[in-house]
PDB file as gemmi writes it, atoms N, CA and C in Angstrom:
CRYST1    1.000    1.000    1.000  90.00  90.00  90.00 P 1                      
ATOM      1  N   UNK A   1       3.454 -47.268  16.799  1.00  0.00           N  
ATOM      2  CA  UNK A   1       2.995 -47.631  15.484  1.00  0.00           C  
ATOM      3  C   UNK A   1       1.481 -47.475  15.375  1.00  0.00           C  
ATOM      4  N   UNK A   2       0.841 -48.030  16.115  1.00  0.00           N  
ATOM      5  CA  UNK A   2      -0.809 -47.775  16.074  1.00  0.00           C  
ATOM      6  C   UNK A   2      -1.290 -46.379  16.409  1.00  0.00           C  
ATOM      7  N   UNK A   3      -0.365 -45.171  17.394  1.00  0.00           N  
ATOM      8  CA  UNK A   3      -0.545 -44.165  17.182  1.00  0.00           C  
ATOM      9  C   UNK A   3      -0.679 -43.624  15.706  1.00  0.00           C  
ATOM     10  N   UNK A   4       0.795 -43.960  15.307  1.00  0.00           N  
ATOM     11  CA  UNK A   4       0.954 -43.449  13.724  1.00  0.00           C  
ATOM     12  C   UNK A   4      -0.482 -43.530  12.584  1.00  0.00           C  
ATOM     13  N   UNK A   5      -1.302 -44.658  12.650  1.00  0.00           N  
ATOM     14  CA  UNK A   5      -1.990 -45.538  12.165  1.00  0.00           C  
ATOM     15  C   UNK A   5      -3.079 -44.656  12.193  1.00  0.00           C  
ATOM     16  N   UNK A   6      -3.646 -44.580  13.696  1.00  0.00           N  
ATOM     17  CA  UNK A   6      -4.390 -43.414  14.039  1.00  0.00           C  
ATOM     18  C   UNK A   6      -4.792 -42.016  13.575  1.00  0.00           C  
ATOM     19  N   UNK A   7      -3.555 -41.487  13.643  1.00  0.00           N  
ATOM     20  CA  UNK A   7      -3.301 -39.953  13.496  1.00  0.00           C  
ATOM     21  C   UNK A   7      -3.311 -39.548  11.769  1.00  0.00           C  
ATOM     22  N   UNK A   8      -2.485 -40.837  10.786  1.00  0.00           N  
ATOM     23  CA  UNK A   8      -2.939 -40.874   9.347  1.00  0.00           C  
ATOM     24  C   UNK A   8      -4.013 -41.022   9.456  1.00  0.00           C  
ATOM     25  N   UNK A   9      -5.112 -41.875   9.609  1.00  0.00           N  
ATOM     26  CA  UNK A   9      -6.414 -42.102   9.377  1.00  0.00           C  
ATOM     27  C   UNK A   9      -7.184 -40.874   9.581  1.00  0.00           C  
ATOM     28  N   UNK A  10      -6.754 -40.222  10.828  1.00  0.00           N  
ATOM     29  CA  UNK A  10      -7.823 -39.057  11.147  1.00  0.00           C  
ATOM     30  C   UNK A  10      -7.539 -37.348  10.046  1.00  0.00           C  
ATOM     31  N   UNK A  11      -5.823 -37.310   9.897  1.00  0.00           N  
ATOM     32  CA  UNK A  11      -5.848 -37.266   8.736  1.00  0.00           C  
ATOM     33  C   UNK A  11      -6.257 -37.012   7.694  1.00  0.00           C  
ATOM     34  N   UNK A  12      -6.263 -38.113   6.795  1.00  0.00           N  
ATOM     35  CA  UNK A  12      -6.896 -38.597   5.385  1.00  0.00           C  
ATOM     36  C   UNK A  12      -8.139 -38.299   5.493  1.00  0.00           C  
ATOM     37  N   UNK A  13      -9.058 -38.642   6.967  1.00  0.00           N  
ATOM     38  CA  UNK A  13     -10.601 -38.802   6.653  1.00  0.00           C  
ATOM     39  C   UNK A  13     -11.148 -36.947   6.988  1.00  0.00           C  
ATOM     40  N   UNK A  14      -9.955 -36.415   7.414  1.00  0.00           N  
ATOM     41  CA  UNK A  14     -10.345 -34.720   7.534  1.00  0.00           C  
ATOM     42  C   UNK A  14     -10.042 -34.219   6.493  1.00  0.00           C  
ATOM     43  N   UNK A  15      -9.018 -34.691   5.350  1.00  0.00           N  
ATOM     44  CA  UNK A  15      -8.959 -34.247   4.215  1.00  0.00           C  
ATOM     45  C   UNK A  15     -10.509 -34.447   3.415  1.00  0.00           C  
ATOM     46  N   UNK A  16     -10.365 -35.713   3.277  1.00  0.00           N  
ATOM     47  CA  UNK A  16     -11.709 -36.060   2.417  1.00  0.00           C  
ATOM     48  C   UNK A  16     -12.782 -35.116   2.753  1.00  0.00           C  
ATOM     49  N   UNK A  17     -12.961 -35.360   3.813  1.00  0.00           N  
ATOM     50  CA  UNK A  17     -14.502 -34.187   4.589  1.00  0.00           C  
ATOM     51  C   UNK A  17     -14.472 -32.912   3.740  1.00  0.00           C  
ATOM     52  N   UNK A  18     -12.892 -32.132   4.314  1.00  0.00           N  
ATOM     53  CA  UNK A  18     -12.977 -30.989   3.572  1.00  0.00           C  
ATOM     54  C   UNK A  18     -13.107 -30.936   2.015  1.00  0.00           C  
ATOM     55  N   UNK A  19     -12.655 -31.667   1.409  1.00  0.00           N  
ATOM     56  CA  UNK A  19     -13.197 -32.372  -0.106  1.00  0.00           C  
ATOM     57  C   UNK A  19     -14.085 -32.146  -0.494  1.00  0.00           C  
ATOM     58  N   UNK A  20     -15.088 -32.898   0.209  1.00  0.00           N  
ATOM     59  CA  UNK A  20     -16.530 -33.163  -0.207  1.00  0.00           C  
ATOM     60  C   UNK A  20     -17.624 -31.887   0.502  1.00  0.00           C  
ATOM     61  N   UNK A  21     -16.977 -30.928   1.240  1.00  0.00           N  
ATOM     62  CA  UNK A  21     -17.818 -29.805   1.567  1.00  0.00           C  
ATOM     63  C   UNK A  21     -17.063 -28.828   0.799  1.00  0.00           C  
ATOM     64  N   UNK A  22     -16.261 -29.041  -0.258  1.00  0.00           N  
ATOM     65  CA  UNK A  22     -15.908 -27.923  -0.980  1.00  0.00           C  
ATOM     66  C   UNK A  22     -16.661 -27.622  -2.046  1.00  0.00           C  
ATOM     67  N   UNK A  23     -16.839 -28.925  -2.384  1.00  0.00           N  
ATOM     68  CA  UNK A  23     -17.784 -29.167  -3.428  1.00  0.00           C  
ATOM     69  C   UNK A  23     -19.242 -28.326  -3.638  1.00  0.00           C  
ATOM     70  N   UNK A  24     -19.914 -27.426  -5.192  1.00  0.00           N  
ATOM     71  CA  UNK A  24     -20.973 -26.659  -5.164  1.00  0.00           C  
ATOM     72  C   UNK A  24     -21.996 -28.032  -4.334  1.00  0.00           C  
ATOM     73  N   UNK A  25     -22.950 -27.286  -3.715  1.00  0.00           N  
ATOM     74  CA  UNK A  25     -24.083 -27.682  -3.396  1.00  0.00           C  
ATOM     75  C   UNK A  25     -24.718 -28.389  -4.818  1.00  0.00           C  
ATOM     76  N   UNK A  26     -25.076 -27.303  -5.673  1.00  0.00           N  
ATOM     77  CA  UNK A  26     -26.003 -27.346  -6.793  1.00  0.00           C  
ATOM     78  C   UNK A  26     -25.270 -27.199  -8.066  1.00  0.00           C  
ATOM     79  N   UNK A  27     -24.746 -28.339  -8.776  1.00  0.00           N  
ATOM     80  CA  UNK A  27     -24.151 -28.798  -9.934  1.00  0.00           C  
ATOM     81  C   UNK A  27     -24.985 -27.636 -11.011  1.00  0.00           C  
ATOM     82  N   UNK A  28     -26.078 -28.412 -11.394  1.00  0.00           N  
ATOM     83  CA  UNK A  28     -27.022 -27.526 -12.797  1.00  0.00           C  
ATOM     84  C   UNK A  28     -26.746 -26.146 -12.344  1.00  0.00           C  
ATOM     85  N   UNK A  29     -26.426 -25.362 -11.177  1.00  0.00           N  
ATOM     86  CA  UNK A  29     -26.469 -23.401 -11.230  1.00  0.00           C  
ATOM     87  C   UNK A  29     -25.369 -23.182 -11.814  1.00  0.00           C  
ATOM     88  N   UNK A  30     -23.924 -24.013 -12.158  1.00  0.00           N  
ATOM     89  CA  UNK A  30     -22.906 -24.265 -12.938  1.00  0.00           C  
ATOM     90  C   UNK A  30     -22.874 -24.192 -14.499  1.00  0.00           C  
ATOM     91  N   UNK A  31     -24.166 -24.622 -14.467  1.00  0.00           N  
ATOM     92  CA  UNK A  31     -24.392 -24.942 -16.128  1.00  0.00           C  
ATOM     93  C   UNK A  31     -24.544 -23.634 -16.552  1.00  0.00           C  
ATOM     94  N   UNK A  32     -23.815 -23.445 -17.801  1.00  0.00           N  
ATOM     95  CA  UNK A  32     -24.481 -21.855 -18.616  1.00  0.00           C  
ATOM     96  C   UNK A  32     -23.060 -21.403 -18.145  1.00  0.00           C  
ATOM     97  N   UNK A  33     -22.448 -21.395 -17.247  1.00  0.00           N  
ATOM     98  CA  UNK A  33     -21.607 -20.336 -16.901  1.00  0.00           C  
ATOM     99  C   UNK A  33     -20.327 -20.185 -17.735  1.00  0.00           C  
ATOM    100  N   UNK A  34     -19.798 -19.054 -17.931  1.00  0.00           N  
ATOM    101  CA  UNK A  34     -18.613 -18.738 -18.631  1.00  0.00           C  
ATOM    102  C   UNK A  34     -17.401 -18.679 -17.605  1.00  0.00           C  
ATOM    103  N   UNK A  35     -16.801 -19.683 -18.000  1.00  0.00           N  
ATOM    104  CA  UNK A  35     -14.937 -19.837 -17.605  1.00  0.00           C  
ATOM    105  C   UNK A  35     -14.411 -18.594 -17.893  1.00  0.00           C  
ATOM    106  N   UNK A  36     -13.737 -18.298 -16.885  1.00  0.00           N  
ATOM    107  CA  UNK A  36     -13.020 -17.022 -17.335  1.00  0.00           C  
ATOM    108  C   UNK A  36     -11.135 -17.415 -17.945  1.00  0.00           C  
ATOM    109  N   UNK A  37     -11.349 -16.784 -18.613  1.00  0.00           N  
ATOM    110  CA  UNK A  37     -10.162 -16.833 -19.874  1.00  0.00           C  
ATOM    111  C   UNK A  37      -8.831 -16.862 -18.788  1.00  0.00           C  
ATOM    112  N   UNK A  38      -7.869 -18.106 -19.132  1.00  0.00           N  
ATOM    113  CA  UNK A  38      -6.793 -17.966 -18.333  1.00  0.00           C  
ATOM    114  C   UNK A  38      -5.741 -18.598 -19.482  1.00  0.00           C  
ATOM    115  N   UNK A  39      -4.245 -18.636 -19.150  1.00  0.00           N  
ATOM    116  CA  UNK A  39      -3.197 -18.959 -19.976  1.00  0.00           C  
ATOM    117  C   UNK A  39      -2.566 -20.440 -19.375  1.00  0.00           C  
ATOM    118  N   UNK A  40      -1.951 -21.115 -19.960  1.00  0.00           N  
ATOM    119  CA  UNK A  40      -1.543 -21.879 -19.760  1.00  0.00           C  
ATOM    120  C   UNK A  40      -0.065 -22.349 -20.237  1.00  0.00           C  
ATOM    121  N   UNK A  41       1.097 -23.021 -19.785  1.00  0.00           N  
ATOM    122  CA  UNK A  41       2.266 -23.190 -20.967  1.00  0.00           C  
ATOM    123  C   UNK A  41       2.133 -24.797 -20.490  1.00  0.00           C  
ATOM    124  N   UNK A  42       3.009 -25.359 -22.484  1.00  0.00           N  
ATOM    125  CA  UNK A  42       2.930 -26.798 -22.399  1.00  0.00           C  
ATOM    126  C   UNK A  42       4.229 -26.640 -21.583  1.00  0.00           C  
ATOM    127  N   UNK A  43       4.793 -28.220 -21.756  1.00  0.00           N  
ATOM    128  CA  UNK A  43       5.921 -28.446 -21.326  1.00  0.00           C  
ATOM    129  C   UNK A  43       6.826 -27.879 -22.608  1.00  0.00           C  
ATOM    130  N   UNK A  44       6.626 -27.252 -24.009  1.00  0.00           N  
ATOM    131  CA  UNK A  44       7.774 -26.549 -24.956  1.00  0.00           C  
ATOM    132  C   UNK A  44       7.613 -25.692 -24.746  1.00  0.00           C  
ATOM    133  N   UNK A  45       7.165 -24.820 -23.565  1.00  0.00           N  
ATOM    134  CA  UNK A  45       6.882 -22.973 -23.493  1.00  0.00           C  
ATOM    135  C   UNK A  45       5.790 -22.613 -24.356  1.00  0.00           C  
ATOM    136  N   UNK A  46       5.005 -23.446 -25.104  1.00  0.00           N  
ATOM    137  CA  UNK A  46       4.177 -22.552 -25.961  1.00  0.00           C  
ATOM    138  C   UNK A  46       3.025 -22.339 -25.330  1.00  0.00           C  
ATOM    139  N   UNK A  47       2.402 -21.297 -24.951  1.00  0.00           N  
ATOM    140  CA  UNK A  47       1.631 -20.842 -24.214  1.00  0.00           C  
ATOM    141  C   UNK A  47      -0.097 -20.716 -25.058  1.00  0.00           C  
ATOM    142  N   UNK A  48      -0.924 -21.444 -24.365  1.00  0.00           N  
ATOM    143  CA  UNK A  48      -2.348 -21.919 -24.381  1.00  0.00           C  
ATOM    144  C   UNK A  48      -3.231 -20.608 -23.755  1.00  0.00           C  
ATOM    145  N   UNK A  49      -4.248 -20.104 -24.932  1.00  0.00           N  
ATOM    146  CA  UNK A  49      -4.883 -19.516 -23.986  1.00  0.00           C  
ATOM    147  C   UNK A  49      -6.188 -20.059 -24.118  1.00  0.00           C  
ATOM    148  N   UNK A  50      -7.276 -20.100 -22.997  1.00  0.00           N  
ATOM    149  CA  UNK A  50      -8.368 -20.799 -23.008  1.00  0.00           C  
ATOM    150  C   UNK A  50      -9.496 -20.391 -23.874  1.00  0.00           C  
ATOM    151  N   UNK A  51      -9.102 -18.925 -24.352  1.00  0.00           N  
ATOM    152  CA  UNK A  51     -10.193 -18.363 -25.367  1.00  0.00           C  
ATOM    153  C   UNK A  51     -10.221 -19.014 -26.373  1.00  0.00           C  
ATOM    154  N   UNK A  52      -9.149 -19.680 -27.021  1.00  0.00           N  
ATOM    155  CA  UNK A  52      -8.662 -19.719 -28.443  1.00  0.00           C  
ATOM    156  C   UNK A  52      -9.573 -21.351 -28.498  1.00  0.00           C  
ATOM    157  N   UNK A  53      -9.876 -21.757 -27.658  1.00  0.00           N  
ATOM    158  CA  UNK A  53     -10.705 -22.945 -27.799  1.00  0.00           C  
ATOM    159  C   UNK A  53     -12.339 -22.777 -27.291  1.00  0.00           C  
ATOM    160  N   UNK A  54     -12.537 -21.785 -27.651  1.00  0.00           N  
ATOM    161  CA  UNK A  54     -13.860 -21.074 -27.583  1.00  0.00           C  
ATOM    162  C   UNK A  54     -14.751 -22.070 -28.667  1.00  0.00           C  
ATOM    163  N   UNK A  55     -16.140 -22.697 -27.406  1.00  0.00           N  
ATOM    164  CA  UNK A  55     -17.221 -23.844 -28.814  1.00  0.00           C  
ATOM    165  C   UNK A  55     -16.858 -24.766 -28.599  1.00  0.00           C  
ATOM    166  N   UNK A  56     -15.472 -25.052 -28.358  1.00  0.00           N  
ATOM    167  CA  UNK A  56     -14.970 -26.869 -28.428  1.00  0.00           C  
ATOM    168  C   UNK A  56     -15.349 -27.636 -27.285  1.00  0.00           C  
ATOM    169  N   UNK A  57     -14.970 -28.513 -27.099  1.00  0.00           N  
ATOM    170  CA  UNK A  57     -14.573 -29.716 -26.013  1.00  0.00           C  
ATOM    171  C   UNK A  57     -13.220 -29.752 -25.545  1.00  0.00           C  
ATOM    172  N   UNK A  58     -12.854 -29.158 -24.197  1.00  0.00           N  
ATOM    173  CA  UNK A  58     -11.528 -29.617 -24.025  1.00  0.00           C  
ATOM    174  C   UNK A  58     -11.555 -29.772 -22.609  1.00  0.00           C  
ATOM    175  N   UNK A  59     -10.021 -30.902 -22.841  1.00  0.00           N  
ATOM    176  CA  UNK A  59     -10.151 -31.729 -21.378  1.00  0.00           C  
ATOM    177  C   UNK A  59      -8.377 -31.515 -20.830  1.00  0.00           C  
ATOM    178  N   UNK A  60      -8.700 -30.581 -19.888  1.00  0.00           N  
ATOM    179  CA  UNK A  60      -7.066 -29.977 -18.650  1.00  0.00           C  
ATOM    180  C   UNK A  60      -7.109 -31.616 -18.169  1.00  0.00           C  
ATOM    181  N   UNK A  61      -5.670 -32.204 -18.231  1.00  0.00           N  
ATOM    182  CA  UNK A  61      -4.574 -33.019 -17.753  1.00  0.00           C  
ATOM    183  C   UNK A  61      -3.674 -32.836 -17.020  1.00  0.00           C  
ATOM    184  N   UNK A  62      -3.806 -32.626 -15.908  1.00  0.00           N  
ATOM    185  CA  UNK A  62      -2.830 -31.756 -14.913  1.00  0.00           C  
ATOM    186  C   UNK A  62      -1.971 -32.942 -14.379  1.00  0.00           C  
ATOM    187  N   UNK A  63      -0.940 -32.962 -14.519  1.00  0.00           N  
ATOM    188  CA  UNK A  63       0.227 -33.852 -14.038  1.00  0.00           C  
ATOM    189  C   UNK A  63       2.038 -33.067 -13.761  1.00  0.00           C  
ATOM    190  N   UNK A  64       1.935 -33.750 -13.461  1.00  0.00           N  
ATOM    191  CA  UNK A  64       4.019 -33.309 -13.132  1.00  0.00           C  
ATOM    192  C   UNK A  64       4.643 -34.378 -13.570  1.00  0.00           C  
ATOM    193  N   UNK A  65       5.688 -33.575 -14.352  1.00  0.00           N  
ATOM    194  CA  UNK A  65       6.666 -34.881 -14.842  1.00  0.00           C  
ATOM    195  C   UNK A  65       8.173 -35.278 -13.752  1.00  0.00           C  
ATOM    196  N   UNK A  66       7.952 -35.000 -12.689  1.00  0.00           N  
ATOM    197  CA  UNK A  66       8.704 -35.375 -11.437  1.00  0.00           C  
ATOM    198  C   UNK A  66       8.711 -36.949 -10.800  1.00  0.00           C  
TER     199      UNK A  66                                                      
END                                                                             
């Protein structure tokens, strides 16, 4: 059991690491940049494309309904 305990911990804390070194260095060299145009479908098949919200504010909700 305290093996188990162990081996999750080391784990979780090698996930995180890789996490946080995936991450850009430099946030602001981000700024300005153009998203490149991709598609998306809701859950009714109707298919989203990211251009069509070109100017706005929009916020991806990524979940599974499982």
């Amino acid at each position: 059991m305290m093996l188990k305990k162990a081996v999750s911990s080391a784990i979780a804390l090698f996930a995180l690491s890789a996490l946080l070194l995936a991450q850009p260095k430099n946030l602001e060299a981000l700024k300005g940049k153009t998203v490149p145009d991709f598609r998306l479908r809701d859950l009714d098949g109707k298919v989203y494309r990211f251009s069509q919200f070109r100017g706005k504010v929009v916020l991806l909700n990524f979940w599974s309904p499982y």
